[in-house]
C-alpha positions as CSV (number, residue, x, y, z in Angstrom):
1,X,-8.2,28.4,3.2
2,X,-11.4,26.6,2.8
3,X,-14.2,27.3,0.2
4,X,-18.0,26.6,1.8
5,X,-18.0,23.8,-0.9
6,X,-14.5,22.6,0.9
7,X,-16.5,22.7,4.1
8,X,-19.6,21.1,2.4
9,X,-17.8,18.0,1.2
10,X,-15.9,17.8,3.8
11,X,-18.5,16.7,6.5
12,X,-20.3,14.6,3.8
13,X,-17.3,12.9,3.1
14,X,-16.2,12.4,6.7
15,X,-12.8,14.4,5.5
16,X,-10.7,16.2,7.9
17,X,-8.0,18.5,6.4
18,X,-4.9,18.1,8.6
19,X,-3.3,21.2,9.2
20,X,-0.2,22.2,11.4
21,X,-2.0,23.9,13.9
22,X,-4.6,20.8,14.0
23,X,-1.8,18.0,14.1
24,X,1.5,16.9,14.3
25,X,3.2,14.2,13.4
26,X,6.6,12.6,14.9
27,X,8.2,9.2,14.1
28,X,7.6,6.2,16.7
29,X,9.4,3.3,16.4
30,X,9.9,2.6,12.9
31,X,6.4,4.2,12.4
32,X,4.8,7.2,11.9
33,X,2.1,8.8,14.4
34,X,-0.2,10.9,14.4
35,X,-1.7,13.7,17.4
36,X,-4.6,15.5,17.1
37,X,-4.1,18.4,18.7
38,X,-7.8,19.6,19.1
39,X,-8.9,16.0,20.6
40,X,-5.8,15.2,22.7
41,X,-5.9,12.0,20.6
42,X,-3.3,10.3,19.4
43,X,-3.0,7.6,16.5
44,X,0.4,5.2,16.8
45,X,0.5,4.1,13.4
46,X,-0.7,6.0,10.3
47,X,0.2,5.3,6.4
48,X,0.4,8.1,4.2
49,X,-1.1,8.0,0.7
50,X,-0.7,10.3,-2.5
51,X,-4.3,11.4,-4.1
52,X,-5.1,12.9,-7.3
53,X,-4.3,14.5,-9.2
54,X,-0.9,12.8,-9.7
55,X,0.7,15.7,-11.6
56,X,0.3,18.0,-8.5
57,X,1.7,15.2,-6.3
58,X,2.0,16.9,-2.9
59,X,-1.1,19.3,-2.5
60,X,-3.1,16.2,-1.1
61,X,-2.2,12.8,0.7
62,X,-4.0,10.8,2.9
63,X,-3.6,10.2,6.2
64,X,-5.1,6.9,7.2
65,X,-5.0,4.6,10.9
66,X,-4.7,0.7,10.2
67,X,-8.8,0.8,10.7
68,X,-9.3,2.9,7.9
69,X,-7.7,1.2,5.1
């Protein structure tokens, strides 16, 4: 659940938190894609990232299209 401060730097960072009922993802190829559910968009090829902090390695990770990197 998001905090208002979640919410806060989340539209002045241009962040969107991915959930499961917001997206889904699904192999393509020998890529992964991305659709979001909400926009009826869908992105062929994304890369995954790991963010800080590293000792908590899966609470955040990227999600990024080839335009964004």
């Amino acid at each position: 659940m998001l905090t208002e401060k979640d919410r806060e730097l989340e539209e002045a960072a241009g962040i969107v938190y991915l959930t499961p009922e917001k997206c889904s993802f699904f192999k393509c190829g020998d890529f992964l894609s991305c659709t979001m559910k909400n926009e009826d968009k869908t992105y062929q090829r994304v890369n995954l990232h790991r963010l800080f902090p590293f000792d908590n390695p899966y609470s955040l990770i990227s999600v990024l299209d080839p335009d964004s990197v």
